[in-house]
DRENTOR-75700 format. One line per field, with one value per atom (N, C-alpha, C, O): residue number from 1; residue in three letters; atom name; x, y, z. Coordinates in Angstrom, 3 decimals. Layout:
N
drentor	NUM	... $
torvex	ALA	... $
lumgu	CA	... $
east	X	... $
north	Y	... $
up	Z	... $
This chain:
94
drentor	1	1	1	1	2	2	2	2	3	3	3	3	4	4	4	4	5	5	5	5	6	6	6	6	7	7	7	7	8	8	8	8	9	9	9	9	10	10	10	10	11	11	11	11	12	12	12	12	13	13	13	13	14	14	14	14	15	15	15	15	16	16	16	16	17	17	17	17	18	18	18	18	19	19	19	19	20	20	20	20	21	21	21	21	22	22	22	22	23	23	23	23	24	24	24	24	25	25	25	25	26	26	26	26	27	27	27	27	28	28	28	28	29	29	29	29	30	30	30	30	31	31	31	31	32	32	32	32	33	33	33	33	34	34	34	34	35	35	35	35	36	36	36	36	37	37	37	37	38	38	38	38	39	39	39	39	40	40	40	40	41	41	41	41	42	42	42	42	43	43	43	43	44	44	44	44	45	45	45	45	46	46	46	46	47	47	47	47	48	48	48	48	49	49	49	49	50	50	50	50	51	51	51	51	52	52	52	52	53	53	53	53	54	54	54	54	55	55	55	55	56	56	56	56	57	57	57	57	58	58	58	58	59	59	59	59	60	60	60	60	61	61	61	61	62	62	62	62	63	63	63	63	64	64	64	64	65	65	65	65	66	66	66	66	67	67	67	67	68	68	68	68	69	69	69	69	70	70	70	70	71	71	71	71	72	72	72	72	73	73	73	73	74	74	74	74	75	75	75	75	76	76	76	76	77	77	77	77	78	78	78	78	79	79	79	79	80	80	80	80	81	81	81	81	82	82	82	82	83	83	83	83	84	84	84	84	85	85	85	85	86	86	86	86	87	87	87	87	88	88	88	88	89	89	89	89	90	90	90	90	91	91	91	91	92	92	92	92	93	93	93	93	94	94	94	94 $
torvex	UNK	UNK	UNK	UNK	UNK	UNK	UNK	UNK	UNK	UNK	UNK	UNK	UNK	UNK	UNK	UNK	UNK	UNK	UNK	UNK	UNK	UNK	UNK	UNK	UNK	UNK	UNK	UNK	UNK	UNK	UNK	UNK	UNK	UNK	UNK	UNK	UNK	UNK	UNK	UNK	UNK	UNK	UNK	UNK	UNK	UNK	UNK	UNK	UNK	UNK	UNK	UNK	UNK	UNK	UNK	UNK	UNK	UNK	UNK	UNK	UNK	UNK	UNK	UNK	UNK	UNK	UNK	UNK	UNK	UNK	UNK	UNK	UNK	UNK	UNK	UNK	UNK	UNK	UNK	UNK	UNK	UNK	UNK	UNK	UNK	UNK	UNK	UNK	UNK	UNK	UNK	UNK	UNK	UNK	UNK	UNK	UNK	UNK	UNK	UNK	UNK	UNK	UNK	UNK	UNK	UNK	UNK	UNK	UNK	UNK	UNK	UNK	UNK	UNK	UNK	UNK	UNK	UNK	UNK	UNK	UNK	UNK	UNK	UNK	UNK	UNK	UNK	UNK	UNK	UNK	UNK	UNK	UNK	UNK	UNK	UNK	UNK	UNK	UNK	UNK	UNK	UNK	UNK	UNK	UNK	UNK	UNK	UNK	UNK	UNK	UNK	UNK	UNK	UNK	UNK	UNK	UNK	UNK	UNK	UNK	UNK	UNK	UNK	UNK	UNK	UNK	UNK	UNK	UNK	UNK	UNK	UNK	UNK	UNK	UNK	UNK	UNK	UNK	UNK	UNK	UNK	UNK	UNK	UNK	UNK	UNK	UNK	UNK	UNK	UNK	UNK	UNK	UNK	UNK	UNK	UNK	UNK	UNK	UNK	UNK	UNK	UNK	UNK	UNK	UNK	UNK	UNK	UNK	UNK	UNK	UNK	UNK	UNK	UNK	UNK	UNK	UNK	UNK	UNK	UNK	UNK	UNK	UNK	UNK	UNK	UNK	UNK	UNK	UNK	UNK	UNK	UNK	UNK	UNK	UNK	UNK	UNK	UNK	UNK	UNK	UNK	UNK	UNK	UNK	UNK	UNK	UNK	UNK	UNK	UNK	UNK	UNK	UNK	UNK	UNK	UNK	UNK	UNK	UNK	UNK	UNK	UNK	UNK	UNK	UNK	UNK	UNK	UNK	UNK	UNK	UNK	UNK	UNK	UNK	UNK	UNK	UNK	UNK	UNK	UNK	UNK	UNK	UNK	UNK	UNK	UNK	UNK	UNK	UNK	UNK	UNK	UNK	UNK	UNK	UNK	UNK	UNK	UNK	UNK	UNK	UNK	UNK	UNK	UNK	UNK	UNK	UNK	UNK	UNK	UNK	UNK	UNK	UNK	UNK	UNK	UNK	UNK	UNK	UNK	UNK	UNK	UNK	UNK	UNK	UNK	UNK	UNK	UNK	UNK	UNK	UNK	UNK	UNK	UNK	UNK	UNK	UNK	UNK	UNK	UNK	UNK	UNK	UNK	UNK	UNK	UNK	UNK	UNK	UNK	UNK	UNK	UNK	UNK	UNK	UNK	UNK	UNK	UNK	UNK	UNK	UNK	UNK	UNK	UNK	UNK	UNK	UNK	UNK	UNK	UNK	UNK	UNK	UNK	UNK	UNK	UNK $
lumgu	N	CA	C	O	N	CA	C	O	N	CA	C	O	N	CA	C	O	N	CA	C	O	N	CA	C	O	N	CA	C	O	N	CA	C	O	N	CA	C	O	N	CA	C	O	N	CA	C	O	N	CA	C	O	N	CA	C	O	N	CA	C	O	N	CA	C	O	N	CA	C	O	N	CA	C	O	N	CA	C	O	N	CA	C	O	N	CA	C	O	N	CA	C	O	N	CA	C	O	N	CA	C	O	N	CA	C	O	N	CA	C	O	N	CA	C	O	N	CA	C	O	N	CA	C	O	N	CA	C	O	N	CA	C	O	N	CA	C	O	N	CA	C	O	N	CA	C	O	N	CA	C	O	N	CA	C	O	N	CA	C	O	N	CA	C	O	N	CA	C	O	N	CA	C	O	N	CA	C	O	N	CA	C	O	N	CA	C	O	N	CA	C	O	N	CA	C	O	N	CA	C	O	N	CA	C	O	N	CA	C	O	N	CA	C	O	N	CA	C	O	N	CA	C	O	N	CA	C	O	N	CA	C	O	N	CA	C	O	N	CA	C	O	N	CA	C	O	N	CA	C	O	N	CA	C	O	N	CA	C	O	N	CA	C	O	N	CA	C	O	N	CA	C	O	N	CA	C	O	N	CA	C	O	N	CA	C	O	N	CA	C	O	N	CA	C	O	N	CA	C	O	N	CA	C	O	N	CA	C	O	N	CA	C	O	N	CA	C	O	N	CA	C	O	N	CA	C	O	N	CA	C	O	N	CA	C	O	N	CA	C	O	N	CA	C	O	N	CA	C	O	N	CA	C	O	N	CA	C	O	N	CA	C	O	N	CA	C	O	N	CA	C	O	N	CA	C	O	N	CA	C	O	N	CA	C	O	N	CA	C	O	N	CA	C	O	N	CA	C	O	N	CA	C	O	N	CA	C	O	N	CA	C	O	N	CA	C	O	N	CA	C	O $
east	0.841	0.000	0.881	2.056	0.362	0.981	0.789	-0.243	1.439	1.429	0.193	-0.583	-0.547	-1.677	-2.615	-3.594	-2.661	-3.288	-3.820	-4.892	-2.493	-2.819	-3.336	-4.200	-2.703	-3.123	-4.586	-5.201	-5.138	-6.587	-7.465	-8.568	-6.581	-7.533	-7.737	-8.471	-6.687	-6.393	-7.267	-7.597	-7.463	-7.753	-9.254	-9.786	-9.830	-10.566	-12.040	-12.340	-12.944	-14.367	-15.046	-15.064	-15.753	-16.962	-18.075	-18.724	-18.435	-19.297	-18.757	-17.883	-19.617	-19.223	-19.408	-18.742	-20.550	-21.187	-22.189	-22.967	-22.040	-23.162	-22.428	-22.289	-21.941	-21.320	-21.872	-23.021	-21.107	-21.417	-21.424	-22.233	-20.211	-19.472	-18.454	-17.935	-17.493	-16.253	-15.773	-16.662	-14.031	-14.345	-12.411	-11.835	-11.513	-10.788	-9.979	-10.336	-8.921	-8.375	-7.300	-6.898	-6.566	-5.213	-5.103	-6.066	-3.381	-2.916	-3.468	-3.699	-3.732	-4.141	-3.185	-1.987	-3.601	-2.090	-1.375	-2.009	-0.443	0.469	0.686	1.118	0.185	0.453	-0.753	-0.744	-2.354	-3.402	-3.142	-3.339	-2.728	-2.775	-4.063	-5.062	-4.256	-4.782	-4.933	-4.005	-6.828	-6.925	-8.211	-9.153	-8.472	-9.219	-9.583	-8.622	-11.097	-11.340	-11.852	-12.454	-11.669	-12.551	-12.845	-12.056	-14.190	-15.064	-16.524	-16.756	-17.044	-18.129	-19.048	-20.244	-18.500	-19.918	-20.217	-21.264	-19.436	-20.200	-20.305	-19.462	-21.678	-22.275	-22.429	-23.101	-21.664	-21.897	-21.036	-21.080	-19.875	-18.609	-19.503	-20.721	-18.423	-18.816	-17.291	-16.106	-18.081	-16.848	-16.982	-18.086	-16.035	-16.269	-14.881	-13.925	-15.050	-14.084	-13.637	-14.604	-12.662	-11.280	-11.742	-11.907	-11.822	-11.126	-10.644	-11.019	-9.701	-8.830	-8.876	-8.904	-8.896	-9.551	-8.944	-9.473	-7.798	-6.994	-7.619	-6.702	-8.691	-8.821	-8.357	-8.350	-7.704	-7.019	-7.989	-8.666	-8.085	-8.886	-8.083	-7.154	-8.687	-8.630	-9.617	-10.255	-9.787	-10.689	-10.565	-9.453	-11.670	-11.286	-12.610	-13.754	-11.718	-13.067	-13.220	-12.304	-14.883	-15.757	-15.869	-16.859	-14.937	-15.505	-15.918	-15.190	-17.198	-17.581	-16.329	-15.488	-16.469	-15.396	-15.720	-16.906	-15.165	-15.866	-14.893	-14.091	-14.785	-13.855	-13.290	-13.974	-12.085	-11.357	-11.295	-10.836	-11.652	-11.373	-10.106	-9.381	-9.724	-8.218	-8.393	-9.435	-7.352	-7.067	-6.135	-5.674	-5.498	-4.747	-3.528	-3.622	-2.265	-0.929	-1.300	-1.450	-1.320	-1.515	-2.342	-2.186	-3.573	-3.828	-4.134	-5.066	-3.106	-2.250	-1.268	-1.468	-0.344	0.412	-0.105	0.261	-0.958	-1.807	-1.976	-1.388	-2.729	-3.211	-1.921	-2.085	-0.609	0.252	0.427	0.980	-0.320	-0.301	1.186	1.878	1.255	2.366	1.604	0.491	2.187	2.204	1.577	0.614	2.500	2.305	0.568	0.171	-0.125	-0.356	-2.263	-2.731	-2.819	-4.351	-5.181	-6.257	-5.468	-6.643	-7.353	-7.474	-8.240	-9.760	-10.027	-9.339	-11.611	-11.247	-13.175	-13.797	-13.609	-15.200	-15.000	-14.074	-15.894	-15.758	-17.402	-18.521	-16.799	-18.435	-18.177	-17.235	-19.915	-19.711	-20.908	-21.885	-20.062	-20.617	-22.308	-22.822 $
north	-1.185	0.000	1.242	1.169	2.301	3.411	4.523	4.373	5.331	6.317	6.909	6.920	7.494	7.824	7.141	7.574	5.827	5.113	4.987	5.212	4.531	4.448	6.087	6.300	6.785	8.390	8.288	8.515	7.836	7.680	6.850	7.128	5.398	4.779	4.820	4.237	5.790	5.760	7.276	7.501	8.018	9.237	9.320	8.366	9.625	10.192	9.796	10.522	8.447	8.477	9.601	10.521	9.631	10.810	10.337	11.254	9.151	8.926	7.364	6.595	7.207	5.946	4.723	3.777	4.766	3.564	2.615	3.089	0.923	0.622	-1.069	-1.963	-1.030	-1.901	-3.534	-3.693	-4.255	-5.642	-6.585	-7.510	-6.286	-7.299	-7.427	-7.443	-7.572	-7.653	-9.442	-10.278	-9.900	-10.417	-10.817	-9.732	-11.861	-11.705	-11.894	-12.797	-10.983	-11.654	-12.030	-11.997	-12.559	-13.756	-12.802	-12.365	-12.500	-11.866	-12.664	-13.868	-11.803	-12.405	-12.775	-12.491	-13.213	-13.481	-12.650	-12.169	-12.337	-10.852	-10.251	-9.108	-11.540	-11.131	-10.332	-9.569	-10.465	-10.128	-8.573	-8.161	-7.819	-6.339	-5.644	-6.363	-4.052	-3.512	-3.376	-3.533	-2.807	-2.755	-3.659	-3.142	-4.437	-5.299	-6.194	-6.460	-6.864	-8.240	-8.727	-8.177	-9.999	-11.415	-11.604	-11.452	-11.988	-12.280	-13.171	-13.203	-13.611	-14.458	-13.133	-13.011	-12.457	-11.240	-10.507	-9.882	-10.253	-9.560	-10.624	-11.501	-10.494	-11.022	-10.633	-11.264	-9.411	-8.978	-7.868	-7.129	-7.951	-6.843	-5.491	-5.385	-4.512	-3.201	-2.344	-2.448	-1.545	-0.592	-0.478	-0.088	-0.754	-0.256	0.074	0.610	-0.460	0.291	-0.631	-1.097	-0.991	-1.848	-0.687	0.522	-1.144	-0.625	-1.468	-2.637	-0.922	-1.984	-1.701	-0.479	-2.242	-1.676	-0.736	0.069	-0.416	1.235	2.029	2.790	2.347	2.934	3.311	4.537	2.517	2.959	2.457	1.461	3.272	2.423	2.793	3.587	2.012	1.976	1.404	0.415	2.199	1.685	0.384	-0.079	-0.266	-1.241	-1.551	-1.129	-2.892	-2.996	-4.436	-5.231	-4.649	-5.477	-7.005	-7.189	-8.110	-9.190	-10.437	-10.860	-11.111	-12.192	-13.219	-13.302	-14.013	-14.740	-16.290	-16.333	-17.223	-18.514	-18.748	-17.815	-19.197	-19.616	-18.475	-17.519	-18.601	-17.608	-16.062	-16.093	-14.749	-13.976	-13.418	-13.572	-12.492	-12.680	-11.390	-10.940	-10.509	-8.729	-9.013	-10.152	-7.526	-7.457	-7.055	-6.146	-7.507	-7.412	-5.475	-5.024	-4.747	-2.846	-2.472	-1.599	-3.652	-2.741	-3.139	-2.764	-4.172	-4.706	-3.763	-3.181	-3.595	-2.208	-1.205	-0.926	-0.217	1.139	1.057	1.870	0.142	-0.518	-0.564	-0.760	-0.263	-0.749	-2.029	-2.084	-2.813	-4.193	-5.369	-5.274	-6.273	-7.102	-8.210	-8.734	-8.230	-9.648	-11.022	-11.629	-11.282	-12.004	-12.527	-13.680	-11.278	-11.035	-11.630	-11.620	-12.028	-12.188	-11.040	-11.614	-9.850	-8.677	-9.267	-10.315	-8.604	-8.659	-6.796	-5.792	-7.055	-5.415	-5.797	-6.848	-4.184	-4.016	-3.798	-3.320	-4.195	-3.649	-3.317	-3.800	-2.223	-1.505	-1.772	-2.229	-1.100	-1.329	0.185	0.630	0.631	1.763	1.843	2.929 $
up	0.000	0.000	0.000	0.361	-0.375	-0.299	0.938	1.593	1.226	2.264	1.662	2.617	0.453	0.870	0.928	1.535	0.318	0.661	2.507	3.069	2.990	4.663	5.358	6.209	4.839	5.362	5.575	6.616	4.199	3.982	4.724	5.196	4.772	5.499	7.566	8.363	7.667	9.264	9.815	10.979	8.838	9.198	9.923	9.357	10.429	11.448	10.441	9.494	10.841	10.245	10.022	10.839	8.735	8.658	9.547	10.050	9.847	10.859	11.788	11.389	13.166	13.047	12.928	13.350	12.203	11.646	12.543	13.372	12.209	12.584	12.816	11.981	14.749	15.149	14.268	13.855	14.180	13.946	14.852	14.932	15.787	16.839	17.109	15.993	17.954	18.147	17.828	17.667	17.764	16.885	17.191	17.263	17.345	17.610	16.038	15.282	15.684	13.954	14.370	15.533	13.080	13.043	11.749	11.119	11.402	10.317	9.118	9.227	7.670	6.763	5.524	5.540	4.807	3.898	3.209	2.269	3.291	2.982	1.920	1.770	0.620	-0.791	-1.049	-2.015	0.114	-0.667	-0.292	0.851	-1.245	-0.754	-0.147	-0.158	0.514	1.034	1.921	2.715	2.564	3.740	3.992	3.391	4.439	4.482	5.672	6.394	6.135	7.253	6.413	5.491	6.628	6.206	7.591	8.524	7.657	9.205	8.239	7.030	9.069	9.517	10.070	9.808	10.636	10.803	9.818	9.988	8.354	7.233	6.481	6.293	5.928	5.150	3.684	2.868	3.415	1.928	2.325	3.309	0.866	0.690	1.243	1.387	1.491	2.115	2.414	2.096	3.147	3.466	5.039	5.420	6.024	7.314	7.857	7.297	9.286	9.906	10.963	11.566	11.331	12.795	13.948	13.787	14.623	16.153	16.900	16.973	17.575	18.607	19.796	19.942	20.709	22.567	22.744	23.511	22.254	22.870	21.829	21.518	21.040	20.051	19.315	19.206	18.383	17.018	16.176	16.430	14.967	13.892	12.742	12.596	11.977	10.135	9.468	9.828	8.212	6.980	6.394	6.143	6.148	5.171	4.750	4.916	3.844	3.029	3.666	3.877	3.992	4.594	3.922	3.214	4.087	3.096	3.867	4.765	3.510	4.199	4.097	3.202	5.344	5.468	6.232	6.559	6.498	7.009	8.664	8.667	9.358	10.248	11.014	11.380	11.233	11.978	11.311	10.170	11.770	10.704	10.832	11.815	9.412	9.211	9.242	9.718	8.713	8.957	8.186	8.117	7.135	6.114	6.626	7.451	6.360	6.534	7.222	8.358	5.622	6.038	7.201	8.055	6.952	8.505	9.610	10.323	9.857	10.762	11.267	12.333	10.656	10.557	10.806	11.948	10.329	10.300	11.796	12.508	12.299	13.438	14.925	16.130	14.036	14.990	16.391	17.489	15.624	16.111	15.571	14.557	16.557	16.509	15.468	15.412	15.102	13.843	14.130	13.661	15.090	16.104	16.911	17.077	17.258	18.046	17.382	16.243	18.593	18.161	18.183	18.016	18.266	18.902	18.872	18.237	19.764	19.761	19.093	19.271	18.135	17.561	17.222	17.070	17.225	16.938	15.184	14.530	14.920	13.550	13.014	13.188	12.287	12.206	10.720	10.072	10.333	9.122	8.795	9.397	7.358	7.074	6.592	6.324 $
């Protein structure tokens, strides 16, 4: 991704949407670029939004998913989260 890319997706919601559920992710596979969740709580592509219990967020885009949900390498990063690491994060959806 690019720096404006992330500028864009970290910057401050125009609104804040319309919770789904919180939701713990596992990093997603690194080649698939962007900003992106695969979850079991959206049911149809979209646009929403990460938060992480200390409140950080980022944009992404919303994709139904089966099993464990995953989070995108960038905004993993954006997110300043460990790699490593499981969150638990709300994710709304626009």
């Amino acid at each position: 991704t690019t720096a404006a890319e992330r500028a864009a997706a970290v910057a401050a919601p125009a609104a804040a949407g319309r919770e789904l559920g919180k939701v713990s992710v596992a990093l997603g596979p690194p080649a698939e670029q962007g900003f992106w969740l695969k979850s079991a709580l959206v049911t149809a592509p979209g646009k929403g939004r990460v938060v992480t219990e200390a409140g950080a967020s980022v944009a992404v885009d919303l994709l139904p998913g089966t099993g464990g949900a995953l989070l995108s390498l960038a905004a993993y990063r954006a997110l300043g989260l460990d790699l490593t690491s499981l969150p638990e994060v709300t994710v709304l959806a626009e």
